[in-house]
FIZAGU-263628 format. One line per field, with one value per residue (C-alpha): x, y, z; residue in three letters. Coordinates in pm, 1 decimal. Layout:
% FIZAGU-263628
x: c(X|...);
y: c(Y|...);
z: c(Z|...);
type: c(ALA|...);
END
This chain:
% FIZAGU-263628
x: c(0.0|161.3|-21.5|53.8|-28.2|-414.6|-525.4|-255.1|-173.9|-422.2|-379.2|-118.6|-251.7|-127.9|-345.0|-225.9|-18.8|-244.5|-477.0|-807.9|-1020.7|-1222.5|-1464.3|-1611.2|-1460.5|-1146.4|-1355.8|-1470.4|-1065.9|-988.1|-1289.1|-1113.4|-795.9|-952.9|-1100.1|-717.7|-605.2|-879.9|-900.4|-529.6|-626.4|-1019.6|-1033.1|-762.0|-985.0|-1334.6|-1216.1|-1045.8|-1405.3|-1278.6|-1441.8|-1351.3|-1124.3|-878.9|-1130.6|-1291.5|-998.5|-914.2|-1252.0|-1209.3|-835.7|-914.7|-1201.9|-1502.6|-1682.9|-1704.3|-1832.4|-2179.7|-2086.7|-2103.0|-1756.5|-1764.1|-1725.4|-1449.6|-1656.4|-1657.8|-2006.3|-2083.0|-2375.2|-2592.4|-2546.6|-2105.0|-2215.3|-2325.5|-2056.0|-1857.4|-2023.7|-1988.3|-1643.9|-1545.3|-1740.8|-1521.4|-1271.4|-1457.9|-1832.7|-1880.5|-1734.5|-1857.5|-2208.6|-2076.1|-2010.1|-2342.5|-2543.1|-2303.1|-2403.1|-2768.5|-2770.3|-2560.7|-2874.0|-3142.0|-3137.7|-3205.7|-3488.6|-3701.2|-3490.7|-3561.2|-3330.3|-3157.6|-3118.9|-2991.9|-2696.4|-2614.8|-2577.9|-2404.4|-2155.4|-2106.4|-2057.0|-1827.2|-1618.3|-1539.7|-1523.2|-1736.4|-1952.4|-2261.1|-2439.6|-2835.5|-3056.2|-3337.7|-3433.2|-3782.9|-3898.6|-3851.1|-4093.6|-4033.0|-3765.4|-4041.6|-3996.2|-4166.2|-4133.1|-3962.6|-3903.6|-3868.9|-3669.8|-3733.6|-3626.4|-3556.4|-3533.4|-3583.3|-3380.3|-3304.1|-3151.7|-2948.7|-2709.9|-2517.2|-2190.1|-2279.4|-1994.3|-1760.4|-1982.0|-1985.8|-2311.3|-2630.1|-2961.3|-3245.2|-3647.2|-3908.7|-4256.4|-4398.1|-4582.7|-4964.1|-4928.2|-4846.3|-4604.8|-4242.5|-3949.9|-3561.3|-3327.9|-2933.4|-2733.4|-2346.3|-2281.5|-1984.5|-2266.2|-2360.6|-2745.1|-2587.8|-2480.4|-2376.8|-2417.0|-2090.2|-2291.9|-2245.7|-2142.9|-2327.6|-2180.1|-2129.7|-2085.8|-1884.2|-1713.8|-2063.3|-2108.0|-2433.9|-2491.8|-2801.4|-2791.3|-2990.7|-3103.4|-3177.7|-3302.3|-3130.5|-3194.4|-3237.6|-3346.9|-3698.8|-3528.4|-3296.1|-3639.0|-3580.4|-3831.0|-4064.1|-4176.5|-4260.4|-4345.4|-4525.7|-4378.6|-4466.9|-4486.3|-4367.5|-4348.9|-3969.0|-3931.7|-4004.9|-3694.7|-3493.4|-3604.1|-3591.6|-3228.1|-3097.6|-3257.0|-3001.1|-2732.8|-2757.2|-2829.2|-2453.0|-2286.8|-2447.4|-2313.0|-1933.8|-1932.2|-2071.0|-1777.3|-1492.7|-1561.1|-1579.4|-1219.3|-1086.3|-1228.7|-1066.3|-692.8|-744.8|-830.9|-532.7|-289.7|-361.9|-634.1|-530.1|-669.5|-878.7|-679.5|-951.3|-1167.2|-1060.3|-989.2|-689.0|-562.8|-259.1|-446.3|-722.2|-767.1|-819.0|-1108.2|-1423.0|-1644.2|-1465.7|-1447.5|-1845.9|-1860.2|-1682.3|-1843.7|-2225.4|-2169.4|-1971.5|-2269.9|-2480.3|-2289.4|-2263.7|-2645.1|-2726.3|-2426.2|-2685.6|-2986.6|-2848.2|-2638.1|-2970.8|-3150.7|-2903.5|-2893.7|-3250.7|-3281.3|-2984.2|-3187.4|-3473.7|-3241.0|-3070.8|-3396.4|-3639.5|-3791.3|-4132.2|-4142.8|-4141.4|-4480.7|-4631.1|-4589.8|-4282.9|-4143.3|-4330.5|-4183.8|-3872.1|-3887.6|-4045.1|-3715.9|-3489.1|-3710.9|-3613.9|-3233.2|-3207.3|-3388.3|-3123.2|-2834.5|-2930.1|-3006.4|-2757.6|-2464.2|-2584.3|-2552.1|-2185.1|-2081.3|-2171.9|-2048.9|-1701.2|-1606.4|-1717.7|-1514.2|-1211.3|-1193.6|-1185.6|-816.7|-1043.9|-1243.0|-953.4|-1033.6|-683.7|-827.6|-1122.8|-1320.6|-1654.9|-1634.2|-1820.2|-2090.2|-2112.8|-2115.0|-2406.8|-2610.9|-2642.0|-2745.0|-2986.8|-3157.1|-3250.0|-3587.5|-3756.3|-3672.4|-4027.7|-4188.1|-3968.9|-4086.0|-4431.0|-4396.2|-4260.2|-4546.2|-4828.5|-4689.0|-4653.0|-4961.8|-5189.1|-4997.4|-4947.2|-4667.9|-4601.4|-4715.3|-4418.5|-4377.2|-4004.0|-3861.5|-4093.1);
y: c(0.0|334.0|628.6|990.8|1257.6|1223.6|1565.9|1745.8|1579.1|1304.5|932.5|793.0|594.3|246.4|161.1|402.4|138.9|-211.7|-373.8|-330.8|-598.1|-869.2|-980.6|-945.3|-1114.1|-903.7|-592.5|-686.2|-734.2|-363.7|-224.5|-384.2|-267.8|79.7|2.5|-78.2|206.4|477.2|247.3|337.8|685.8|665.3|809.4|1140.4|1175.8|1198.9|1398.4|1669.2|1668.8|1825.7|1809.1|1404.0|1521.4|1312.2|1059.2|1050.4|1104.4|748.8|592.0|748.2|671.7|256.7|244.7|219.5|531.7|370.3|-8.8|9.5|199.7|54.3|-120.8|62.8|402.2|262.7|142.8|-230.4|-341.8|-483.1|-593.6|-442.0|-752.8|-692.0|-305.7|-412.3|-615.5|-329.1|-67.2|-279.7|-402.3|-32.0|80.4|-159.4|126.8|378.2|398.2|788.4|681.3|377.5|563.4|830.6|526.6|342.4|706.1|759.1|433.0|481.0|859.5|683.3|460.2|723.2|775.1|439.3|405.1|660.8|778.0|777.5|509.4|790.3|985.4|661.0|671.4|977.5|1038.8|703.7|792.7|1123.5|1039.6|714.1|844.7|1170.0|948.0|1173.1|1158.7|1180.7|1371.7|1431.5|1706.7|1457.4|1495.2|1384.9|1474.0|1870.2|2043.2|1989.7|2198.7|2392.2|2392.5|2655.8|2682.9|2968.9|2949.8|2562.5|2544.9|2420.8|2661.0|2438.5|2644.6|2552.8|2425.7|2056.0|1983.4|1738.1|1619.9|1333.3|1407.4|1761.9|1933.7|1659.7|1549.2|1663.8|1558.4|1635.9|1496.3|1755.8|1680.3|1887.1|1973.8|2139.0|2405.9|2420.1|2051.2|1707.1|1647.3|1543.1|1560.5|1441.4|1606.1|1532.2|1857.2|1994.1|2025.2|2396.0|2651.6|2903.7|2816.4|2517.6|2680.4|2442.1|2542.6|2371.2|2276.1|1872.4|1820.1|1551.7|1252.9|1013.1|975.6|1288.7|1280.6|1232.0|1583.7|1546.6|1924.0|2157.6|2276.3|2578.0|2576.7|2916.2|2890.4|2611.7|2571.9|2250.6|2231.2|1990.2|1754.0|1677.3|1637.1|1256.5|1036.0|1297.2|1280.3|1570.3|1680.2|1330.5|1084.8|705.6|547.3|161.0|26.2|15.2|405.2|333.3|87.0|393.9|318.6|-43.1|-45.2|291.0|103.9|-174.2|56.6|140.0|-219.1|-301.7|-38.4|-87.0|-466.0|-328.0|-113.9|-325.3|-559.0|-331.4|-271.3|-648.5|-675.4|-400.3|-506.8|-872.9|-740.1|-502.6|-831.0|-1030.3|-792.3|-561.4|-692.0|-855.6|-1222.9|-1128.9|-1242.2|-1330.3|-1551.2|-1909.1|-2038.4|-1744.2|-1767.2|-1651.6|-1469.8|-1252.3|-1468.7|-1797.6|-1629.4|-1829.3|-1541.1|-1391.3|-1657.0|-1693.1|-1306.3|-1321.5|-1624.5|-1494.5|-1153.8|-1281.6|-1508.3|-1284.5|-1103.4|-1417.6|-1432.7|-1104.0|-1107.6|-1434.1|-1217.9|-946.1|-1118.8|-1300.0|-993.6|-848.4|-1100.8|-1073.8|-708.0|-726.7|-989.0|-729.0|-373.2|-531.8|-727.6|-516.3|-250.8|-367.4|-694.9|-589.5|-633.0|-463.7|-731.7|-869.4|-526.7|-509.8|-866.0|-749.6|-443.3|-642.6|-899.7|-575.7|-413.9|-731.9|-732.4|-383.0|-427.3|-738.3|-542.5|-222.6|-442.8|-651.0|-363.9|-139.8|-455.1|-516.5|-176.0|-158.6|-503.1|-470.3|-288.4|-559.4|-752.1|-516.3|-431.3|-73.4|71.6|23.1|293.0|554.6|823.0|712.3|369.9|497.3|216.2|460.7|586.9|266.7|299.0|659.1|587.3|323.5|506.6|837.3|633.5|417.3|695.6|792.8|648.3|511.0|129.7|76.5|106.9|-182.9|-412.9|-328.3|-361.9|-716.4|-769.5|-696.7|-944.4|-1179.5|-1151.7|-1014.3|-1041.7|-711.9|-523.2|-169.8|94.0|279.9|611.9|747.1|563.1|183.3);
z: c(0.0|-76.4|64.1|76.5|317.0|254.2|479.6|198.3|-155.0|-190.5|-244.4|-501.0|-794.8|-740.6|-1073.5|-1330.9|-1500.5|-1419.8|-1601.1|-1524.7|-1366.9|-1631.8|-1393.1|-1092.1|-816.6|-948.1|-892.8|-560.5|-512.0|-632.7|-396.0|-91.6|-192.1|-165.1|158.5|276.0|154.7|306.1|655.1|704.6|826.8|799.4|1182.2|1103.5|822.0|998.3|1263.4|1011.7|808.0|560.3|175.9|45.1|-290.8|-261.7|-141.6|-458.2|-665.7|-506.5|-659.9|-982.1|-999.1|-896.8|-1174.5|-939.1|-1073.1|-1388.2|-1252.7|-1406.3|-1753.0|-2042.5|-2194.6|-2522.0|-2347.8|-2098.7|-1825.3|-1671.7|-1738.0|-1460.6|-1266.2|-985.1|-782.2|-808.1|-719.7|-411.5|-318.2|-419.2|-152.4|128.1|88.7|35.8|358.5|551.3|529.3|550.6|563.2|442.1|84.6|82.2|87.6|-135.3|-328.5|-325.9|-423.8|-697.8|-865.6|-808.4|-963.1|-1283.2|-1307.8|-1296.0|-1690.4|-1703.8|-1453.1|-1609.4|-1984.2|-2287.6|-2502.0|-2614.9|-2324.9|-2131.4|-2400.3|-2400.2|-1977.4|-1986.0|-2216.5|-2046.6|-1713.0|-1791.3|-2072.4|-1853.6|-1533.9|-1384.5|-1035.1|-923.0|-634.9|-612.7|-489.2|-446.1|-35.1|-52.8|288.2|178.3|-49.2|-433.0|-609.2|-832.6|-1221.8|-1421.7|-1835.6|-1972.4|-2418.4|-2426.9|-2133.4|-1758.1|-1451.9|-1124.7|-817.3|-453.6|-151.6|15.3|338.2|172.6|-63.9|-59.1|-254.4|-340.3|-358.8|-494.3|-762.4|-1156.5|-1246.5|-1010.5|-1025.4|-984.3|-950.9|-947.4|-993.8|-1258.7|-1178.2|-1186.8|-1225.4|-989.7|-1307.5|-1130.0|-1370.7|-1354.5|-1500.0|-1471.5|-1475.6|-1420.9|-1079.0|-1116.2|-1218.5|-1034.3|-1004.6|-718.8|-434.1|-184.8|211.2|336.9|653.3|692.4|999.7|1197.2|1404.4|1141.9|755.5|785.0|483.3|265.6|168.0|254.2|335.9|211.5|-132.9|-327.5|-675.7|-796.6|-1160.7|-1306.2|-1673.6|-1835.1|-2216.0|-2262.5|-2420.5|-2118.2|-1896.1|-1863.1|-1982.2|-2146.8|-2528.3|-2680.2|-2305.5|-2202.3|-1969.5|-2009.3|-1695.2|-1612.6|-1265.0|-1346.5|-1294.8|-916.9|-885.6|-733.7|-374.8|-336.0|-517.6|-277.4|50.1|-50.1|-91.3|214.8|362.6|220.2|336.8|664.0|630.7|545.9|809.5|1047.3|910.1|943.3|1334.3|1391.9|1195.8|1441.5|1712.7|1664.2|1602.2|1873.0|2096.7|1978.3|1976.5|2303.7|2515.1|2832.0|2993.5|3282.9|3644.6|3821.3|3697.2|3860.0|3516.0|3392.0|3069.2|2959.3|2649.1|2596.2|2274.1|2528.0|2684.8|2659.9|2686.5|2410.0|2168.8|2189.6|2126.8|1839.0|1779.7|1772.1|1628.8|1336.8|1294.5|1257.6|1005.1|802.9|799.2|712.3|426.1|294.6|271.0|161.5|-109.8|-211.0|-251.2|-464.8|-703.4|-701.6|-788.0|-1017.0|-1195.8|-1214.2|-1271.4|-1605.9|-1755.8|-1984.0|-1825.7|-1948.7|-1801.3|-1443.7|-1267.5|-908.8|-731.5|-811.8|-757.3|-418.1|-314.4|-427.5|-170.9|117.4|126.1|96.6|316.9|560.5|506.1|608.6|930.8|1010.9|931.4|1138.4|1470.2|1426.3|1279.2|1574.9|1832.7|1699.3|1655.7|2091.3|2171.6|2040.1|2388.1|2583.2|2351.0|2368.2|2707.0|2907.7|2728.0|2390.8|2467.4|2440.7|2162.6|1968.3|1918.8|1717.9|1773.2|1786.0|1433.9|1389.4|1557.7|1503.0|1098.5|1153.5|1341.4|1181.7|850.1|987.6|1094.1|746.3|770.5|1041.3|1065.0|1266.1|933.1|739.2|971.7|947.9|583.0|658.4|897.6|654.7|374.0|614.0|771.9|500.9|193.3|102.0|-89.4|1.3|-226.5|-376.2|-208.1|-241.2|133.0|10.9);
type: c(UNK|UNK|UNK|UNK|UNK|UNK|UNK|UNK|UNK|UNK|UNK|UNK|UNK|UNK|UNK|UNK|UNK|UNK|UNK|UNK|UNK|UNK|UNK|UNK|UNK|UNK|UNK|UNK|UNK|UNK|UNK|UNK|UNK|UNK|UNK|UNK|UNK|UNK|UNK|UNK|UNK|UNK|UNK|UNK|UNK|UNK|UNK|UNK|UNK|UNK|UNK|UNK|UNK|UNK|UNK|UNK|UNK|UNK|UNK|UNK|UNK|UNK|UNK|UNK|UNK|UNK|UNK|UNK|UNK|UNK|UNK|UNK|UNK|UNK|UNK|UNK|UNK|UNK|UNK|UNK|UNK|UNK|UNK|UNK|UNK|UNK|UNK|UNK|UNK|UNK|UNK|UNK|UNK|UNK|UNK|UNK|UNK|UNK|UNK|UNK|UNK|UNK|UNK|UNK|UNK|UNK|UNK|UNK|UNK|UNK|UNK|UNK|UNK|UNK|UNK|UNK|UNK|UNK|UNK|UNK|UNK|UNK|UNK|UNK|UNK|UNK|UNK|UNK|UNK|UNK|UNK|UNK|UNK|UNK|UNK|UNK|UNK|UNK|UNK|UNK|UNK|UNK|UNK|UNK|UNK|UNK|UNK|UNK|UNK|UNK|UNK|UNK|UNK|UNK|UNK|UNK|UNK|UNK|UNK|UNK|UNK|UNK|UNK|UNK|UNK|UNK|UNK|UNK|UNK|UNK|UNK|UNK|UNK|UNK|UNK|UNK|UNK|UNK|UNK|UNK|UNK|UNK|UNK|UNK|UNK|UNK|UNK|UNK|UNK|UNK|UNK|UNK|UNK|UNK|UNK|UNK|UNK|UNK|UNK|UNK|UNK|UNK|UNK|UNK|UNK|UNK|UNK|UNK|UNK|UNK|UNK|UNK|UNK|UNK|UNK|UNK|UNK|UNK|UNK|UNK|UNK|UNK|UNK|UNK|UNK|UNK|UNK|UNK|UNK|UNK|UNK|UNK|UNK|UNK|UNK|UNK|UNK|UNK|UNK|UNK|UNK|UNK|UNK|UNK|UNK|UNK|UNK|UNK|UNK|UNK|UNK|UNK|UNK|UNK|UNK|UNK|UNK|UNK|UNK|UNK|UNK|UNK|UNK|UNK|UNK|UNK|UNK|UNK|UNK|UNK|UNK|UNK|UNK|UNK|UNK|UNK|UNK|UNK|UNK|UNK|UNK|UNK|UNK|UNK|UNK|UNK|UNK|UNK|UNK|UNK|UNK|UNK|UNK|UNK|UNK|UNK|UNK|UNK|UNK|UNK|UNK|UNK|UNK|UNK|UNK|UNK|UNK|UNK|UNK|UNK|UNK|UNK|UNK|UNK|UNK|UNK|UNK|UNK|UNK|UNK|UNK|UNK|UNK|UNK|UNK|UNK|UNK|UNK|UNK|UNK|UNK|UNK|UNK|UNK|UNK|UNK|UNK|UNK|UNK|UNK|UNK|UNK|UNK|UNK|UNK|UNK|UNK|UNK|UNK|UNK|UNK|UNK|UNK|UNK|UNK|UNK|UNK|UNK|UNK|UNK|UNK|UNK|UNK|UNK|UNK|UNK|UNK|UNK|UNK|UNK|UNK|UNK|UNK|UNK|UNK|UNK|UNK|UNK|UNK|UNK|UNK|UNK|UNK|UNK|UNK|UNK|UNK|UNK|UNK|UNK|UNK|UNK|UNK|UNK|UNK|UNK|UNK|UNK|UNK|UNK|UNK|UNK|UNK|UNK|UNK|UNK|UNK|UNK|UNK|UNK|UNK|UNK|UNK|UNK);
END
């Protein structure tokens, strides 16, 4: 691993000369050898909060921007269900870009989820010919950015509280509402103009490196042919434009899972290397790693992980399956079955990340809790995220298929 001073000059590119991966267990090889790379100093980094350039430089520089663009413009064509794998083994090292990450990819699959054939091409071979990212102004629990017509062209203006990626992003996703209508329209835009103004004002107890600040939009001008989806100013709806929830709530799911993952892999070498055998227990070891009661908490919470790795690696495949078929195939209720198992898999991995992320000091011992040990970044990360949306309502969603065989209604958090 060859680093630089990453608070100053960045991270070097130990892939400028090598070839890139052909498949994707090679991919899922490069993400972790990012996730060794930002882990190094993952703590320095969080506590200096500063803006993630070099961070993202890092992604770009590895080829992970690119994972999901097509091969003729340079990208690696791969899957959804490799994506995900991808997320979580980069959270390992550090959970703010490994959800920086995760919203990237879902942003570079918006053209598809409600485009036009040719708009999907053309945003596709933008984004992964330039190697560009993506950020979104897409918070849906503030009022609608309002779009009014002006000549031909759409005028987005308005404010959200947040934006994940904002200000290290090229490309951001707006939506709107049309004025005098209920009409909601995407539109994918260059982040350096001066109608994004970007507050600066992330700074919460975990994912601190997200960039997940407020944002304005004053008057941003789009052209009516970049309003995606729309036809000579109609939009054609399929039950495929309302994939963007059930594939971001598994974003997050993964990089739940990674990060959940990294603190049990510091938590162990902390325990073999520095904990101490407890004297007085009739039965002393000479090692902290001969402990009984620490071999079966290892031995349960990395259990658990396993599990939750199995769902969540099922219901990837599964909505990879769905993401790369034809968009016209996909019907309510397979969609709706699809986000009732995700819907599941995130629940698991936020009671049992947020169970881990606590245990490890039991685990570790009192000295663990110093601040240079950095254990709580972990459980800081986790539980800022899974906050997003109330986890009370995924398991009511559960509940009612189960119960009553329902699917949830799409709404933008089901």
């Amino acid at each position: 691993m060859t680093i630089t001073d990453s608070s100053t000059t960045g991270f070097t590119n130990r892939w400028r000369n090598a070839e890139a991966p052909q498949n994707s267990i090679g991919w899922i090889a490069r993400a972790q050898e990012v996730a060794d790379i930002l882990a190094s100093d993952a703590l320095e980094r969080d506590r200096a909060n500063e803006t993630p350039h070099a961070e993202v430089q890092l992604l770009k520089d590895s080829g992970l921007v690119t994972l999901l663009g097509p091969q003729e413009h340079g990208g690696a064509g791969e899957s959804w269900d490799t994506a995900y794998k991808v997320i979580r083994a980069v959270a390992r090292g550090d959970g703010s870009i490994g959800q920086v990450l995760g919203y990237h990819y879902l942003w570079a699959w918006a053209a598809r989820l409600v485009a036009t054939d040719e708009q999907i091409a053309a945003v596709e071979e933008l984004y992964t010919s330039n190697n560009f990212v993506f950020g979104g102004a897409v918070n849906p629990r503030d009022s609608d950015l309002t779009i009014r017509e002006e000549g031909g062209e759409l005028v987005y203006s308005g404010n959200k509280s947040f934006s994940t990626g904002g200000q290290i992003s090229d490309l951001t996703v707006l939506e709107g509402v049309l004025e005098g209508t209920e009409t909601h329209i995407f539109a994918i835009v260059p982040t350096a103009q001066e109608g994004i103004i970007f507050a600066d004002n992330w700074d919460s107890l975990g994912q601190r490196l997200t960039e997940s600040g407020s944002v304005e939009i004053r008057d941003v001008r789009v052209p009516w042919a970049a309003a995606a989806g729309f036809v000579e100013k109609q939009f054609n709806p399929l039950v495929y434009n309302t994939l963007n929830v059930p594939t971001i709530q598994l974003v997050f799911a993964n990089f739940y899972l990674g990060i959940a993952q990294g603190a049990l892999a510091a938590a162990s070498a902390y325990t073999r290397t520095t904990t101490r055998a407890w004297p007085y227990g009739g039965d002393n070891k000479q090692h902290a790693s001969e402990e009984w009661y620490l071999l079966e908490g290892y031995g349960e919470l990395q259990s658990k992980l396993w599990a939750d790795e199995a769902l969540l690696d099922a219901a990837g495949a599964e909505i990879s399956a769905v993401l790369h078929a034809p968009r016209e195939d996909l019907t309510q209720r397979q969609r709706g079955e699809l986000a009732v198992r995700i819907a599941a898999g995130k629940l698991r991995i936020v009671d049992d990340g947020l169970e881990i992320a606590t245990k490890v000091y039991e685990l570790t011992g009192a000295r663990a809790s110093a601040s240079h040990v950095g254990l709580d970044i972990f459980w800081r990360n986790l539980r800022t995220h899974s906050l997003h949306d109330p986890i009370a309502y995924k398991k009511r969603e559960v509940g009612e298929y189960v119960l009553l065989n329902q699917i949830p209604e799409p709404t933008w958090y089901t």
